[in-house]
Z-matrix of the N, CA and C atoms (Angstrom, degrees):
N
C 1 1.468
C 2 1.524 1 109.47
N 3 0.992 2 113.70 1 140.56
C 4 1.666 3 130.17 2 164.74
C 5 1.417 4 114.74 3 -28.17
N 6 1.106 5 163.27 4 159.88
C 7 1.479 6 154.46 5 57.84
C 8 1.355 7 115.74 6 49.41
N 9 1.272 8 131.82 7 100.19
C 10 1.521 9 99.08 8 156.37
C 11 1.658 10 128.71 9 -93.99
N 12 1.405 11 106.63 10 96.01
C 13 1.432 12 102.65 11 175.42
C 14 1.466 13 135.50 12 -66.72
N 15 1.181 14 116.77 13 -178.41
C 16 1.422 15 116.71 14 -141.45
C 17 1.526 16 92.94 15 -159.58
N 18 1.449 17 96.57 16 138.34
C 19 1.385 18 101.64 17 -173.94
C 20 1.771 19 109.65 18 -112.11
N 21 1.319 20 149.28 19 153.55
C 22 1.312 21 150.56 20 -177.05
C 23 1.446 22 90.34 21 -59.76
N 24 1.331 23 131.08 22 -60.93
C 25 1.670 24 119.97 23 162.05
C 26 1.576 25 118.54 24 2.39
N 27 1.617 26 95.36 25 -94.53
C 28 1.749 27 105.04 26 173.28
C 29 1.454 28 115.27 27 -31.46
N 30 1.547 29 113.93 28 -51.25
C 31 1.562 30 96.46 29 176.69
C 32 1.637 31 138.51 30 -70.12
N 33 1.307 32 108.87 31 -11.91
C 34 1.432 33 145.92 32 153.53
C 35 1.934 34 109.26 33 -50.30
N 36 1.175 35 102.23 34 -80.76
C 37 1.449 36 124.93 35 166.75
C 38 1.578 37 102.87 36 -15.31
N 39 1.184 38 108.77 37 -65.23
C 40 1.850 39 121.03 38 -172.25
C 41 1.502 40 101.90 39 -80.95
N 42 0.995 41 122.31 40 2.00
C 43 1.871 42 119.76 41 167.23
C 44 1.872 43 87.72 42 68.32
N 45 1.318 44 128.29 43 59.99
C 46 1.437 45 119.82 44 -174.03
C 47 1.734 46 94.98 45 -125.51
N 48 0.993 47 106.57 46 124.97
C 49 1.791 48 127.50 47 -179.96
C 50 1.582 49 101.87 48 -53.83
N 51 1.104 50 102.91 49 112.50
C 52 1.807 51 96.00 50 -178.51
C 53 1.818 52 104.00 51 -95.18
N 54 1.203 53 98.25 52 153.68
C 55 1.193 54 125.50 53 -143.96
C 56 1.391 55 113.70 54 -120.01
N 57 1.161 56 141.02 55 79.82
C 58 1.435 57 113.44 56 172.70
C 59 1.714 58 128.90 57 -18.20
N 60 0.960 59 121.48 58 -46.24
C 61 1.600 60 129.99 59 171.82
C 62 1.714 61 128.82 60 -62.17
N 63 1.430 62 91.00 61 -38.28
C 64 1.881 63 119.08 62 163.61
C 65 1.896 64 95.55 63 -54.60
N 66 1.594 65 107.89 64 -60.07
C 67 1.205 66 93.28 65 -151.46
C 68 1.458 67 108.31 66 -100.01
N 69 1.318 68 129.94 67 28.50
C 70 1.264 69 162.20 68 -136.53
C 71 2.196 70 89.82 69 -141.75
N 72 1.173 71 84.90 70 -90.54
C 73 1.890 72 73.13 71 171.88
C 74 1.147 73 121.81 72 -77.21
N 75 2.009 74 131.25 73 16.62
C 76 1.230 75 129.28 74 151.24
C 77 1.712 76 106.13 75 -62.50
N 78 1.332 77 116.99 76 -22.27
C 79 1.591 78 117.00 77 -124.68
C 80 1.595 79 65.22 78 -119.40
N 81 1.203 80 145.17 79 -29.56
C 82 1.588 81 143.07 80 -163.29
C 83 1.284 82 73.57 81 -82.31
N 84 1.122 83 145.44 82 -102.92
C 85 1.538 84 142.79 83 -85.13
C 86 1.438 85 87.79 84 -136.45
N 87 1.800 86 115.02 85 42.27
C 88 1.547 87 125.41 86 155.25
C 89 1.254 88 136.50 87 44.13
N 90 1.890 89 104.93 88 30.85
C 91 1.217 90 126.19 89 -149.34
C 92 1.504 91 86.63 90 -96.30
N 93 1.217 92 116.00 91 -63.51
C 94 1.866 93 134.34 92 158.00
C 95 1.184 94 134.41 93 -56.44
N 96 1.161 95 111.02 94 146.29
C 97 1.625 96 107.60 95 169.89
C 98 1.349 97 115.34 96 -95.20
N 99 1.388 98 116.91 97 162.73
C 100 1.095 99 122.48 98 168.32
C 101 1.946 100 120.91 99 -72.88
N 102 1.344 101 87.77 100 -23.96
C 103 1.518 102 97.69 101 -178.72
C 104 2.197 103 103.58 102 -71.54
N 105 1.435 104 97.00 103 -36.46
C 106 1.711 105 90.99 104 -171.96
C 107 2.354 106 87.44 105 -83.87
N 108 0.584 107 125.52 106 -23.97
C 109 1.111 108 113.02 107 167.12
C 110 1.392 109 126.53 108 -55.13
N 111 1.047 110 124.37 109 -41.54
C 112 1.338 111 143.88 110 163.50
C 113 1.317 112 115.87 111 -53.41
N 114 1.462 113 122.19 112 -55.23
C 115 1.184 114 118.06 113 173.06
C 116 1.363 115 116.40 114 -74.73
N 117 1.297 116 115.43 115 -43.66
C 118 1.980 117 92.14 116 162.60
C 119 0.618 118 118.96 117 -54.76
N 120 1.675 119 159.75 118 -19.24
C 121 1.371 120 150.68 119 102.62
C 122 1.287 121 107.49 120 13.98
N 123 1.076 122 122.08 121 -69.87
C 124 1.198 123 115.97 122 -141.86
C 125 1.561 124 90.90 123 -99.99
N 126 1.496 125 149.47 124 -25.44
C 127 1.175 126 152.25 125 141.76
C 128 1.049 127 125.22 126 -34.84
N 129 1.382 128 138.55 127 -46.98
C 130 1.617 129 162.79 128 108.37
C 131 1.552 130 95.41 129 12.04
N 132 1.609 131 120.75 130 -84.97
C 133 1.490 132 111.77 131 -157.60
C 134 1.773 133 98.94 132 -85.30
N 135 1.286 134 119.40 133 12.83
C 136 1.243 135 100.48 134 164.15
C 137 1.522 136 129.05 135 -100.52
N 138 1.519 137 106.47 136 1.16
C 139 1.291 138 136.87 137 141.72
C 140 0.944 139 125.39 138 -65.69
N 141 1.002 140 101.21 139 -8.85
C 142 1.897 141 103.46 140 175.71
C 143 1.278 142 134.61 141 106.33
N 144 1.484 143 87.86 142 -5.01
C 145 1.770 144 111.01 143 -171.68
C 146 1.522 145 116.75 144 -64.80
N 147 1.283 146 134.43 145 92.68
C 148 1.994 147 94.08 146 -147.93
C 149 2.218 148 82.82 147 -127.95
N 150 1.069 149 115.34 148 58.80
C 151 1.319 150 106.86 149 174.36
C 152 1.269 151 102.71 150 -77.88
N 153 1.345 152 109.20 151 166.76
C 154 1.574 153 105.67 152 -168.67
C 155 1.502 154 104.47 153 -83.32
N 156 1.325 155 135.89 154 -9.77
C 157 1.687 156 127.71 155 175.32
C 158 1.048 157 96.56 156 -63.51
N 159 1.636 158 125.35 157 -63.70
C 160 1.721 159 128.37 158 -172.39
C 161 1.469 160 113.47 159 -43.59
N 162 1.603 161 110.45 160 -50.43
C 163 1.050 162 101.66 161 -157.59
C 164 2.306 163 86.70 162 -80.26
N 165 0.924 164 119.31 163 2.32
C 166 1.648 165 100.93 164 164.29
C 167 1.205 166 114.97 165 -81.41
N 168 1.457 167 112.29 166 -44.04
C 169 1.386 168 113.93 167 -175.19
C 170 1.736 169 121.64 168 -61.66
N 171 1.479 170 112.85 169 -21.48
C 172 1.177 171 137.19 170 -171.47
C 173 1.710 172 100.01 171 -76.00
N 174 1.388 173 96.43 172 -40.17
C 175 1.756 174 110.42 173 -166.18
C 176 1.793 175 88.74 174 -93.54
N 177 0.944 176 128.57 175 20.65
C 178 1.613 177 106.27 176 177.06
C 179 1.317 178 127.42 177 -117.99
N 180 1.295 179 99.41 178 148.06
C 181 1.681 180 124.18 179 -162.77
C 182 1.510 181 112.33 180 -63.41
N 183 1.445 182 115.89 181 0.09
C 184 1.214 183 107.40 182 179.27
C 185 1.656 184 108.49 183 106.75
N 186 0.946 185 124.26 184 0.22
C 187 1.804 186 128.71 185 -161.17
C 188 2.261 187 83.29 186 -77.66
N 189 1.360 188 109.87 187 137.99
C 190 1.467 189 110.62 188 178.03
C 191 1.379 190 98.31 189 -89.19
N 192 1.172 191 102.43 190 -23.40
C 193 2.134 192 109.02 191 -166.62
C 194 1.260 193 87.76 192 -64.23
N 195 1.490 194 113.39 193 -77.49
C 196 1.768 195 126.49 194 -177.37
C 197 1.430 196 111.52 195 -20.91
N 198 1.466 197 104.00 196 -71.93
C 199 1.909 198 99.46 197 -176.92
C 200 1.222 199 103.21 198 -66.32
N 201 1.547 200 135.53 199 -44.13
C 202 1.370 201 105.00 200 -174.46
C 203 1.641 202 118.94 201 -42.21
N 204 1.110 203 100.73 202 -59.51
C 205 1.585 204 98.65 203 -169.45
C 206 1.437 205 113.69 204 -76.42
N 207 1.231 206 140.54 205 -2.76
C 208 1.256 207 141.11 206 144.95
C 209 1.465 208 109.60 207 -57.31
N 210 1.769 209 111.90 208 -54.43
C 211 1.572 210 102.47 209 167.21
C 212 1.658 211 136.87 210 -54.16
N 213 1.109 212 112.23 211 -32.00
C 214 1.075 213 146.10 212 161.45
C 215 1.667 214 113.03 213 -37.02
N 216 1.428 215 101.67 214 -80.12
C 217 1.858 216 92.86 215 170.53
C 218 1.375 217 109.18 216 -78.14
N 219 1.156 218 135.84 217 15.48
C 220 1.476 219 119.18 218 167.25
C 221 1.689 220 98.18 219 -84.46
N 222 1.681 221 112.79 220 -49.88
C 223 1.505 222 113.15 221 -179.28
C 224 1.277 223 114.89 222 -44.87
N 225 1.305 224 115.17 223 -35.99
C 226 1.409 225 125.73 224 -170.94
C 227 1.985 226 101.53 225 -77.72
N 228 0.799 227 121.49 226 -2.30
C 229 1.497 228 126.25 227 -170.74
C 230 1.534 229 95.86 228 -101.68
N 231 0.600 230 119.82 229 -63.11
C 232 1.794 231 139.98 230 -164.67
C 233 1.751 232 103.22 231 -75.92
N 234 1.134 233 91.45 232 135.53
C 235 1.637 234 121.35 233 -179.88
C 236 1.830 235 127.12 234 -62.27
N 237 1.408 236 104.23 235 25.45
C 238 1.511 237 116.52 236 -145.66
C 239 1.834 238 94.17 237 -121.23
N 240 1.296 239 130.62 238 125.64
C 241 1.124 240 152.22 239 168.87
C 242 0.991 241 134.78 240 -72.86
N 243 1.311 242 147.22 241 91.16
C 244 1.106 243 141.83 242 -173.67
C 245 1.390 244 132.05 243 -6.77
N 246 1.730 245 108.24 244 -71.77
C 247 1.502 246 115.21 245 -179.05
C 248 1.632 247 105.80 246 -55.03
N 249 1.395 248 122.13 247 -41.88
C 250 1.580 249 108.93 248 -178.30
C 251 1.330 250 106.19 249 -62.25
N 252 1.362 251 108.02 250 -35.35
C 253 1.754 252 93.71 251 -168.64
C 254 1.518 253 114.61 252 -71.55
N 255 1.336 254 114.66 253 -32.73
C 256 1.678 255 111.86 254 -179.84
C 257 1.561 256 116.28 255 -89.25
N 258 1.378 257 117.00 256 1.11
C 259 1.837 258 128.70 257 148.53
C 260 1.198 259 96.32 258 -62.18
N 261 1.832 260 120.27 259 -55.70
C 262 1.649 261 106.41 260 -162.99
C 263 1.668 262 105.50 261 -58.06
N 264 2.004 263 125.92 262 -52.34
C 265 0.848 264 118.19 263 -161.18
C 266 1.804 265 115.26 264 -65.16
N 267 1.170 266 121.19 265 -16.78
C 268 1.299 267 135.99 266 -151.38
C 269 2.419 268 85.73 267 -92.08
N 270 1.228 269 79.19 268 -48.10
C 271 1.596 270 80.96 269 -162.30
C 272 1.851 271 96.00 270 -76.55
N 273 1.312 272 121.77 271 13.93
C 274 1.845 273 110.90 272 -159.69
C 275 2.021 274 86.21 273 -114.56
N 276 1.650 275 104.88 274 -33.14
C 277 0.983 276 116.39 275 178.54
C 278 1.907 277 119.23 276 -76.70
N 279 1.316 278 116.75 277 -24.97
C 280 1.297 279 127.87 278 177.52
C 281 1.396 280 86.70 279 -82.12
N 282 1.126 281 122.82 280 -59.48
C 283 1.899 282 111.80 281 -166.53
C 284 1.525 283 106.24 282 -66.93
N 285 1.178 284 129.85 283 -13.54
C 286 1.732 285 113.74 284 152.60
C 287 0.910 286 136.02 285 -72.67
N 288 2.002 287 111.17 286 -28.30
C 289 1.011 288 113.76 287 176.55
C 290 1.553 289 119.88 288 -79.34
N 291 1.530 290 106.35 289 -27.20
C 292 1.633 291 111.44 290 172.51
C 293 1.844 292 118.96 291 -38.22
N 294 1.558 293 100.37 292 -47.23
C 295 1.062 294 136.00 293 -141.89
C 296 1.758 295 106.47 294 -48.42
N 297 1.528 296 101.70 295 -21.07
C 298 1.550 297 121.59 296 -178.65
C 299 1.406 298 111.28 297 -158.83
N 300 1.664 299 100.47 298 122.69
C 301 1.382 300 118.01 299 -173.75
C 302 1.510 301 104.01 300 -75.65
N 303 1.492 302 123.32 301 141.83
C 304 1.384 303 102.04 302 166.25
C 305 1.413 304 122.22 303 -84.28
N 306 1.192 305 144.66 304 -177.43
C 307 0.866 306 147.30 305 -176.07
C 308 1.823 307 126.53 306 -70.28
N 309 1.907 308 82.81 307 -48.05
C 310 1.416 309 115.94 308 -154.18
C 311 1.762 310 85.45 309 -96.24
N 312 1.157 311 125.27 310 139.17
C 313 1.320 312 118.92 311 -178.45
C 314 1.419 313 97.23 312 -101.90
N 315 1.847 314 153.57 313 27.96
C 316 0.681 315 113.09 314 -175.48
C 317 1.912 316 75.43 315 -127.72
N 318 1.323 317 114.80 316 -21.30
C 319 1.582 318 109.14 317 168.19
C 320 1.497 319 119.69 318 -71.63
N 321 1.838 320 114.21 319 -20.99
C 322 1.142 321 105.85 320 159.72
C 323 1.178 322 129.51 321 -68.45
N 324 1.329 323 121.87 322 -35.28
C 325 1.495 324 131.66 323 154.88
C 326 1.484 325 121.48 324 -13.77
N 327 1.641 326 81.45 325 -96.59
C 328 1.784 327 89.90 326 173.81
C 329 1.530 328 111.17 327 -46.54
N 330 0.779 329 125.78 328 -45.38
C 331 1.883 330 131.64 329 -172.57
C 332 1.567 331 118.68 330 -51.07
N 333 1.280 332 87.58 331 -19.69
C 334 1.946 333 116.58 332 -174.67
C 335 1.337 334 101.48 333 -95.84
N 336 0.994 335 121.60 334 -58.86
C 337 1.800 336 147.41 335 -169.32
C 338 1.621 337 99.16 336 -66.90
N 339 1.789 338 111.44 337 -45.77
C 340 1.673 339 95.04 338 178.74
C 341 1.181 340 121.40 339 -94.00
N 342 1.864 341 120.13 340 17.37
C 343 1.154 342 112.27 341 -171.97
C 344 1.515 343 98.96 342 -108.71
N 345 1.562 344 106.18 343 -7.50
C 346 2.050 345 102.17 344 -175.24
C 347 1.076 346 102.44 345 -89.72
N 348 1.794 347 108.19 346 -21.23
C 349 1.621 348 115.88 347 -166.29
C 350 1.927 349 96.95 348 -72.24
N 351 1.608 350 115.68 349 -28.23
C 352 1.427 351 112.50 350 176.51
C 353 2.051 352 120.95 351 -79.87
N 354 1.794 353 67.83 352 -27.46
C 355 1.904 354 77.80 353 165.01
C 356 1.735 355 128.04 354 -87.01
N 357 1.490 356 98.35 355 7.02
C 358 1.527 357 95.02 356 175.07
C 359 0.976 358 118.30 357 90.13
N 360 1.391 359 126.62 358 24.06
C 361 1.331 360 122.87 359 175.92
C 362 1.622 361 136.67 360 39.92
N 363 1.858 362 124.38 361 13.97
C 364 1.053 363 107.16 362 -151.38
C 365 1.179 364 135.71 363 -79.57
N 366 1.292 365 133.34 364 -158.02
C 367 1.709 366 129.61 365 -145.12
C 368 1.766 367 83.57 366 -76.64
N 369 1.745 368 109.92 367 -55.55
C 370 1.518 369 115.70 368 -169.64
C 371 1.973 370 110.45 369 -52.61
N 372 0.972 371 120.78 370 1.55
C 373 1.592 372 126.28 371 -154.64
C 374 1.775 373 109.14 372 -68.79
N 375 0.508 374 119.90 373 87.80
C 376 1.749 375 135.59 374 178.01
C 377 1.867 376 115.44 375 -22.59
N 378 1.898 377 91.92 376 -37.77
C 379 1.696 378 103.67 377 176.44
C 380 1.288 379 119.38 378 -86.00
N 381 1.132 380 92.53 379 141.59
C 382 1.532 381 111.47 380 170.75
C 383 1.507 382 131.62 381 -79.67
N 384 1.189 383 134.73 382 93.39
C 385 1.255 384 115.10 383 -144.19
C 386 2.046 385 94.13 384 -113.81
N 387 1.212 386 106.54 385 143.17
C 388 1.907 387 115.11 386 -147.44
C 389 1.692 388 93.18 387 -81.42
N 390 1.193 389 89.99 388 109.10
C 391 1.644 390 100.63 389 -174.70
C 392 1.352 391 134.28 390 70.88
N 393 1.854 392 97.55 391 21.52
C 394 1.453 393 78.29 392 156.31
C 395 1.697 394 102.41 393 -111.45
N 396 1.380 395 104.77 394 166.10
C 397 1.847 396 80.45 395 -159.97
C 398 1.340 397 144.67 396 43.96
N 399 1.175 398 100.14 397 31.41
C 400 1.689 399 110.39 398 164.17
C 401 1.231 400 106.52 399 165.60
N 402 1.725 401 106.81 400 169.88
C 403 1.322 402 119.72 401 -175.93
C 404 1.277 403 124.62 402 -76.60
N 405 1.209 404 131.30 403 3.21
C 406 1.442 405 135.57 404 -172.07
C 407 1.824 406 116.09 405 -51.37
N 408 1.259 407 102.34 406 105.79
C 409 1.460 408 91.56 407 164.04
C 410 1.571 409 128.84 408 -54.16
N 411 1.189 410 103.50 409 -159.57
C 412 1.574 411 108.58 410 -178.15
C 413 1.462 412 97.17 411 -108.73
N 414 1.800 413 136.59 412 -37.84
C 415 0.561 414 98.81 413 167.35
C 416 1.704 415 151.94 414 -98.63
N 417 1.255 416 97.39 415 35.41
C 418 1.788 417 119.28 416 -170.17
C 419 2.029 418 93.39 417 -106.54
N 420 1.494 419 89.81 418 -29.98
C 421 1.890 420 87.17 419 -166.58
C 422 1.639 421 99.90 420 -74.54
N 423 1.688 422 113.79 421 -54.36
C 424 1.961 423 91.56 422 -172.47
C 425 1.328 424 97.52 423 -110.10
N 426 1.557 425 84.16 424 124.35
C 427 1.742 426 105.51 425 -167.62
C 428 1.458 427 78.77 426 -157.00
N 429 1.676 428 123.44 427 155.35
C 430 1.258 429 135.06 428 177.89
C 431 1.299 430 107.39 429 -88.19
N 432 1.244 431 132.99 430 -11.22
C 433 1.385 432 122.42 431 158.65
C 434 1.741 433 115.43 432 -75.88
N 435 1.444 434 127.70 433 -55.05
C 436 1.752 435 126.67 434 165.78
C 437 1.815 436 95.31 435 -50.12
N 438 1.326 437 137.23 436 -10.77
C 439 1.372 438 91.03 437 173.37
C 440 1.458 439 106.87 438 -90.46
N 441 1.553 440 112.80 439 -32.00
C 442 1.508 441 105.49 440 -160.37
C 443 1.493 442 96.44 441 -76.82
N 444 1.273 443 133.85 442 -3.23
C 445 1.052 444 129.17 443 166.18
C 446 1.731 445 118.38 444 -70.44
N 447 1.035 446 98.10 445 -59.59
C 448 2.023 447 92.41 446 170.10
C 449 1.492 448 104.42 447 -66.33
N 450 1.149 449 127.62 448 -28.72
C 451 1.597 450 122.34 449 -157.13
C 452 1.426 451 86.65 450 -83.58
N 453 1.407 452 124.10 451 -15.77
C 454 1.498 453 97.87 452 178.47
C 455 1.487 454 102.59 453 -98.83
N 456 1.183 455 103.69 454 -37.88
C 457 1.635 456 109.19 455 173.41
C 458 1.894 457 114.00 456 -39.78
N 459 0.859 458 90.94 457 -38.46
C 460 1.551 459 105.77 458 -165.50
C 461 1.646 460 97.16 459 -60.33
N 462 1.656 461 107.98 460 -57.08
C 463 1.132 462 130.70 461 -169.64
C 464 1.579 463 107.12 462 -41.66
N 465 2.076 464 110.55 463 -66.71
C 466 1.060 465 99.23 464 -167.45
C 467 1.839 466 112.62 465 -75.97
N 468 1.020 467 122.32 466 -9.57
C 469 1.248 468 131.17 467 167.00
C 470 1.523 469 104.71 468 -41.56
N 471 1.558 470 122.37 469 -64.39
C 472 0.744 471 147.51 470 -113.26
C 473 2.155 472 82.27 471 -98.63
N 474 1.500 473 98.31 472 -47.20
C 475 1.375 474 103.76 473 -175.55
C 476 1.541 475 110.95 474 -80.42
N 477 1.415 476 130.96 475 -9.11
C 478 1.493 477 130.26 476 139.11
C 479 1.041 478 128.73 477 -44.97
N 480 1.487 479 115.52 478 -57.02
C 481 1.101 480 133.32 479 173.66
C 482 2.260 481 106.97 480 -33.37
N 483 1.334 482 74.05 481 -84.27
C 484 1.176 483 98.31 482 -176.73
C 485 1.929 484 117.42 483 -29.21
N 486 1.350 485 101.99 484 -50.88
C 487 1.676 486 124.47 485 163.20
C 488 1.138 487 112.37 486 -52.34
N 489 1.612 488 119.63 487 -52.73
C 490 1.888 489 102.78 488 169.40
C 491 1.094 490 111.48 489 -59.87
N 492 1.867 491 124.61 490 -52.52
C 493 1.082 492 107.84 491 178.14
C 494 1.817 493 139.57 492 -6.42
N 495 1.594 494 81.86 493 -88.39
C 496 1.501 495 101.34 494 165.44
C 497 1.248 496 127.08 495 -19.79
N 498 1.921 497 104.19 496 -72.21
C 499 1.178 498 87.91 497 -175.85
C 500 1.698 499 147.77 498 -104.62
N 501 1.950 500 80.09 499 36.04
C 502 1.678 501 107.79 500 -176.85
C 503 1.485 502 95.96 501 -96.04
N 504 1.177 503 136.89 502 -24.30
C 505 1.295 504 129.34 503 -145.78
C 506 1.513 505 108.73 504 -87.99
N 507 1.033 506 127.15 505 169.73
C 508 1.488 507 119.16 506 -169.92
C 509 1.729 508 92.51 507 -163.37
């Protein structure tokens, strides 16, 4: 399956404090581009922001090595924690995927199932995924009632999530 990318938008969208480090392991784990990186760069020093990393990253040719490690000591500058930042990326990526139900409840399924399976499956994870940890067949699991059931599950999970966020973030 594809990537699901993510635009600096979406993280905007959720009122979520962007982060050098957020968009630092957006840019690891190929969620971002280097091209929208750049332009917050370049959005950044037109705010006024004009440290000399920004203004490199703003000025750069595109090299991923280069910004990484330009991104890199900016994360390292800034007051921002890991686990919040990869809740933000984890929860910026569920709210795109929310964003459209599929039709077919058994492609929404999998579509659900391969995006926690990219998010790591963790202990807090809202989905149910058909046999792992439990007996669920296949045919009790894609049925249009188990999807709108996780798809809603997912949802309000998803708007908790989002609420600690907030009011952990600094």
């Amino acid at each position: 399956a594809d990537k699901i990318m993510i635009k600096i938008g979406n993280i905007k969208e959720l009122n979520f404090i962007i982060t050098w480090r957020l968009l630092y392991k957006g840019i690891l784990q190929k969620q971002l581009t280097v091209k929208d990186i750049v332009e917050y760069a370049i959005e950044q020093l037109q705010k006024g922001n004009d440290k000399i990393k920004i203004c490199e990253l703003a000025g750069s040719d595109g090299d991923t090595n280069d910004i990484l490690d330009i991104m890199y000591d900016l994360a390292n500058e800034e007051n921002s924690q890991d686990e919040l930042e990869n809740r933000k990326l984890r929860a910026v990526l569920l709210s795109r995927h929310l964003k459209q139900k599929n039709n077919n409840c058994i492609d929404g399924l999998m579509e659900l199932t391969d995006l926690w399976i990219e998010l790591g499956c963790s202990n807090d994870s809202p989905h149910i995924i058909q046999g792992k940890d439990n007996q669920i067949n296949p045919i009790e699991y894609y049925t249009d009632d188990n999807y709108n059931y996780l798809f809603k599950r997912n949802e309000e999970w998803l708007k908790r999530e989002i609420d600690f966020i907030l009011t952990y973030q600094k």
